[in-house]
N, C-alpha and C positions, 0 to 999 in steps of 0.2 A: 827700236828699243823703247819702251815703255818708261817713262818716269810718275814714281809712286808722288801723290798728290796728298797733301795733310793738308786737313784746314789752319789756320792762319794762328798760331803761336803755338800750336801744338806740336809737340816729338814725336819722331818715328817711334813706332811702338818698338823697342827691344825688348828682350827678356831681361833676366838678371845676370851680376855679374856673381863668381864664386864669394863664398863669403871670405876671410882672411883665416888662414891657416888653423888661429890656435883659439878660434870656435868649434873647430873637429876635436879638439886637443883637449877642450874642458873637462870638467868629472862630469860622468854620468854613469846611469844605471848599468855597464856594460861592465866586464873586467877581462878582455879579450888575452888570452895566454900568447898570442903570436898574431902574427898579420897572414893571411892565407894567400896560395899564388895570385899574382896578375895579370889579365890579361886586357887586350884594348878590342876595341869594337868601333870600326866606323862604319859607317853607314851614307852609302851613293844611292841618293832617294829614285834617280830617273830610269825610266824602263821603254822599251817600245809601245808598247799595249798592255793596257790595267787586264789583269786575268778575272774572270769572273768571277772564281773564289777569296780572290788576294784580300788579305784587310789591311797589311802591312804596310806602311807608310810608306807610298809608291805614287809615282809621278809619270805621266806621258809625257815622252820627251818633246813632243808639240806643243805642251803645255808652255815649255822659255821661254822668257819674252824675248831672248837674245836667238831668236828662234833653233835651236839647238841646245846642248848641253855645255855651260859655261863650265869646262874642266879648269882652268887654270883658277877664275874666280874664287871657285871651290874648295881647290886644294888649298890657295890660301886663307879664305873664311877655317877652312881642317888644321890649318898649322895656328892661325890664331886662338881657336877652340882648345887646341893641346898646349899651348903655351898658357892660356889663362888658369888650366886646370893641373899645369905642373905640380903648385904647392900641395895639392891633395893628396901626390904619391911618390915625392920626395924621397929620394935614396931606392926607391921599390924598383926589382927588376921585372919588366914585361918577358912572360914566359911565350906567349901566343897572342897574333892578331886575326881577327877575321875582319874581311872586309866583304858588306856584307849591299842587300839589296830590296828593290830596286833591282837593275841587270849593271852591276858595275865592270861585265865588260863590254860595255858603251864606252868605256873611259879608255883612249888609246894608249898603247904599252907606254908611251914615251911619260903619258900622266903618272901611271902607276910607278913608274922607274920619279920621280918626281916624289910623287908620295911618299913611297918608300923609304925612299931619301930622306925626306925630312921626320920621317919617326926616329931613324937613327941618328939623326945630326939632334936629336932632341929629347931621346928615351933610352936607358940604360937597356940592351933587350938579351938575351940569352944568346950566345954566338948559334947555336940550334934552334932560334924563337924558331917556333911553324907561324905561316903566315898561310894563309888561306883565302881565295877568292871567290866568290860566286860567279858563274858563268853561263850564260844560255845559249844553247846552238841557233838561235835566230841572230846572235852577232857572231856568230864564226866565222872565220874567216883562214887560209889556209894559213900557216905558222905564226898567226895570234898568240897563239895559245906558246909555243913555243917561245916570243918572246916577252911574255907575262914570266913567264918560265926566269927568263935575263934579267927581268927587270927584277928579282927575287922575292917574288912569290914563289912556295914551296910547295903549295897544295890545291889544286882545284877541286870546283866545287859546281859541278855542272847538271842545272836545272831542267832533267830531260823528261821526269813525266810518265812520258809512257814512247814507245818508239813506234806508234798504232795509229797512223793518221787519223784513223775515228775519234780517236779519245784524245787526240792532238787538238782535235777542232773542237771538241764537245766541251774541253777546258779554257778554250780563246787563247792557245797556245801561238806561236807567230812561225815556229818552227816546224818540218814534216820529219817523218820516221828516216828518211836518209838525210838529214841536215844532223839528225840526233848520231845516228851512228857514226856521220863522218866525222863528229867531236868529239867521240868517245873516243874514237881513233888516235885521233889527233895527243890527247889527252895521255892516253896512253904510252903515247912513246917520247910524249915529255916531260913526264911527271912521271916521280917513281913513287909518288902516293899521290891517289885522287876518290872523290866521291862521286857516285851517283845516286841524284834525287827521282827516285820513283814513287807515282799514290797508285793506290787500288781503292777499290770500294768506287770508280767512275759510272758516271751513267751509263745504261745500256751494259757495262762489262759483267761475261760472265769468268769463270774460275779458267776455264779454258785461256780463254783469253788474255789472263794474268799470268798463267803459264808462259805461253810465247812471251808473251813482256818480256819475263825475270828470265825466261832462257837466252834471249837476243843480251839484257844485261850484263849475265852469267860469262859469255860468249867472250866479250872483252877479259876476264879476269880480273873485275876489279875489287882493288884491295879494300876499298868499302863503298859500301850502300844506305842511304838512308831512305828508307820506307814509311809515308805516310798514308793512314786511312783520309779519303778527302772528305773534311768538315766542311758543313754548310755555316760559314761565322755570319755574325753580323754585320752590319750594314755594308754588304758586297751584291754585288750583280745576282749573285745564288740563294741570297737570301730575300730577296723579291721576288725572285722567279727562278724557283727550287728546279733542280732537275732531279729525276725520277735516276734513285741509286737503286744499287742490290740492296736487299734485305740484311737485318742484321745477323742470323747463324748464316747468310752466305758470305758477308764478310767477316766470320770469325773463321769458316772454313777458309779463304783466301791467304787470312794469317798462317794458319797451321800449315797450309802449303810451302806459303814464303819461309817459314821458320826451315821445312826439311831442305826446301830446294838450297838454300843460304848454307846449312850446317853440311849438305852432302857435298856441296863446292869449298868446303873447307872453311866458312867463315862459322864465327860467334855472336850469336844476341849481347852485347854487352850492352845496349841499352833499351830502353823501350820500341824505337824509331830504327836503332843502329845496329849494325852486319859489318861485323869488321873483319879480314885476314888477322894474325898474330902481328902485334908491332905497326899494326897501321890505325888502331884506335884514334878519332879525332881528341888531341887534347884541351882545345879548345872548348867546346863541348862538352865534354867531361868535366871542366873547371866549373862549368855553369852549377852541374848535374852536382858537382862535391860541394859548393855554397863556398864557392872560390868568389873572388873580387877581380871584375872591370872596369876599367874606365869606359865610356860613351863616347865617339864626337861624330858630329852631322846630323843632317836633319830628322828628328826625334830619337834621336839616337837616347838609349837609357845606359844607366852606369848603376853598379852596386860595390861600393869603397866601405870597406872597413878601419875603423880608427881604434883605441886604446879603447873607449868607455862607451862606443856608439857604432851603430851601420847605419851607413846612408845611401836613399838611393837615389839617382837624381835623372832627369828627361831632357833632351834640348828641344827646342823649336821645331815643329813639325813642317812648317812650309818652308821649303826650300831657298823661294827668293829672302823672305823676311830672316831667317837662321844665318844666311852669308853677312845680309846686313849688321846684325845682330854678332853676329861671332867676329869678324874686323872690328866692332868697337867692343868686344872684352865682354858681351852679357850674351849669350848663345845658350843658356841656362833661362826654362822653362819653367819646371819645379823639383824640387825638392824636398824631401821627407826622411826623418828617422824612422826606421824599423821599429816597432814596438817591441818594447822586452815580450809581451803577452802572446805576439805574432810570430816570434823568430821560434819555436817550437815545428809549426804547421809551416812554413817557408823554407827550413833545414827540410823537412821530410818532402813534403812538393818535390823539390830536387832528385835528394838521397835515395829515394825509392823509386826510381827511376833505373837507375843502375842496374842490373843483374845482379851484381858481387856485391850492393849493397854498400854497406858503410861501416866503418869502424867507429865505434862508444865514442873515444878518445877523438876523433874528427869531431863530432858533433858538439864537445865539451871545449876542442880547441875553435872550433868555428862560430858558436852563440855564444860561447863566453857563460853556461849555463850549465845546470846539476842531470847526471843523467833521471832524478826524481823530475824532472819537469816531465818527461814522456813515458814517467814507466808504467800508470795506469793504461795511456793509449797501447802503448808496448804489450802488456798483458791481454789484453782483447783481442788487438789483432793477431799475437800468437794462440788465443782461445778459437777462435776462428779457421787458421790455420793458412793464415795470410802472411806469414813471417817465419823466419827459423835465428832461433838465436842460441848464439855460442859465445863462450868466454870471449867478450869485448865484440863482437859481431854481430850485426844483424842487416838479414837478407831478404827480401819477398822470393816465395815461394813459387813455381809456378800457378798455385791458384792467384796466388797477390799480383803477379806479373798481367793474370785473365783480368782479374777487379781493379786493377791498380787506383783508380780512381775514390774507392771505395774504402780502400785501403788507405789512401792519404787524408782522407775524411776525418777518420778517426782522430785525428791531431788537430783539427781546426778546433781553432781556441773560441772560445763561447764570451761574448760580447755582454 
């Protein structure tokens, strides 16, 4: 075990500590009609192997100095973190948790049963909360999953990729096509809702190839799917040393595939990424996408709290060892910022248009606390365009807006 070394009269570097309650509570620019649902978000920074596209604050588990993954240290630095940040959401009920990664099932059921535990010994939460885990078939294990299940988690969330040993290796995946399936499996008959994470647009794949994917997916019947195109982010493995993807109309045909294969197996586009059956929409997710309010805890975990006259949105500590530190003495808070009245326009919409079904006027006036004249110029263009369809109190991306989407949320960036 490693002991951090400060030169001689100096403090451990912490972050901050919350500020007191009724600096949220002051007057400000904001005149919020109602507080929007809650949801919490932690975040288990450690994984087996950094993936070459990950940008996500993630950790090899080699990396410990306790050589392994300090689960219980953890959970306590997570119970300290939520207790210091109780006064920010005081009386508020948590609709949904995601717990998120990192591969937080690293973290054995008995932790997670532990965890658990303590959001409810500490957080008013929906007798329905959904709780959701992230999961990889490189920790699978046989009835894991099943007692993740016990421990009460409600929904997994299993990070499979592709089931294609080529494209297994070509992403620095740790799992092969039959470790995937056997925890689809698994998954399936423990959970009566769960996700699957598949990308297209991989090196070397062609359309074909994406095919079999989605149909081996398909095969499970799962009640939903998250589909991403894989981006080359900054400062990752991929972004040094690019790998050679399909072309861009063949990954827009890849979409159009995915969209009929998704809709002929009975599910719905309801978000950009998202395929859902009827009733198995992640709500989680959706709170993001409607400009709902989170709480943050764990390493760089971020939060967006809404108060009377103000949004804030706040980051904890990115490294793991120094965040534990940090979060047992009450400052696990990195930074902090208010939303700008000028920004919260273009950050509603970011979200909002996202959605398929779009948003309702009366959302967007209850959630920025703002006149629907702040976006009706953008509003008019993009439906000149023919990016939008709007109806009494409603407004949708169209499927052209759905193709541009990007382009579409442009239009509302606020001019500095």
């Amino acid at each position: 075990m490693s002991i951090p070394i400060h030169l001689a009269g100096a403090e451990p570097q912490l972050g901050q500590a919350p500020k007191d309650v009724q600096h949220y509570m002051r007057m400000g620019t904001l005149a919020l009609p109602a507080l929007p649902p809650l949801s919490l978000y932690i975040h288990l920074p450690w994984c087996l192997k950094k993936c070459p596209y990950c940008d996500f604050n993630s950790h090899e588990q080699r990396g410990s100095s306790e050589g392994g993954v300090p689960e219980q240290r953890y959970i306590n630095a997570l119970m300290a973190d939520l207790e210091a940040s109780l006064p920010l959401i005081w009386g508020r009920t948590v609709h949904s948790v995601f717990i998120g990664g990192g591969t937080p099932s690293l973290f054995s059921p008995e932790s997670i049963d532990q965890l658990i535990a303590g959001l409810r010994a500490r957080l008013r939460m929906e007798p329905d909360c959904e709780i959701t885990m992230e999961a990889n078939p490189g920790t699978f294990e046989k009835e894991r999953f099943k007692a993740y299940r016990h421990a009460g988690v409600t929904r997994l969330s299993i990070g499979v990729q592709s089931f294609d040993d080529r494209f297994l290796q070509a992403l620095g995946r740790v799992h092969d096509g039959a470790q995937a399936r056997a925890a689809v499996q698994e998954a399936a008959e423990s959970f009566e809702t769960f996700n699957l994470d598949i990308m297209y647009a991989l090196p070397g794949q062609t359309e074909a190839d994406l095919v079999q994917d989605l149909e081996t997916a398909l095969s499970f019947a799962p009640p939903h799917i998250s589909i991403y195109h894989l981006t080359i982010e900054p400062n990752t493995y991929f972004a040094k040393f690019p790998p050679v993807v399909p072309e861009e109309d063949t990954a827009y045909d890849m979409l159009d595939r995915i969209t009929a294969m998704t809709g002929a197996a009975g599910m719905q586009r309801y978000e950009i990424s998202a395929y859902a059956r009827e009733g198995h929409q992640c709500f989680h997710n959706t709170n993001y996408w409607q400009f709902g309010d989170y709480l943050g805890i764990g390493a760089g975990a971020h939060g967006k709290l809404s108060f009377a006259h103000r949004i804030v949105r706040q980051v904890k500590l990115r490294d793991p060892q120094r965040y534990m530190d940090a979060a047992l003495a009450g400052r696990a808070l990195a930074s902090e910022a208010e939303v700008r009245r000028k920004d919260l326009p273009f950050e509603y919409m970011l979200n909002a248009l996202r959605l398929r079904g779009g948003f309702a006027v009366q959302d967007y006036l209850d959630r920025t606390g703002l006149p629907i004249s702040t976006i009706a110029p953008a509003l008019e263009e993009a439906q000149r365009k023919g990016l939008i369809e709007r109806t009494a109190g409603h407004v949708q991306p169209t499927e052209r807006g759905f193709d541009f989407l990007s382009d579409l949320q442009e239009l509302f960036l606020a001019e500095d």
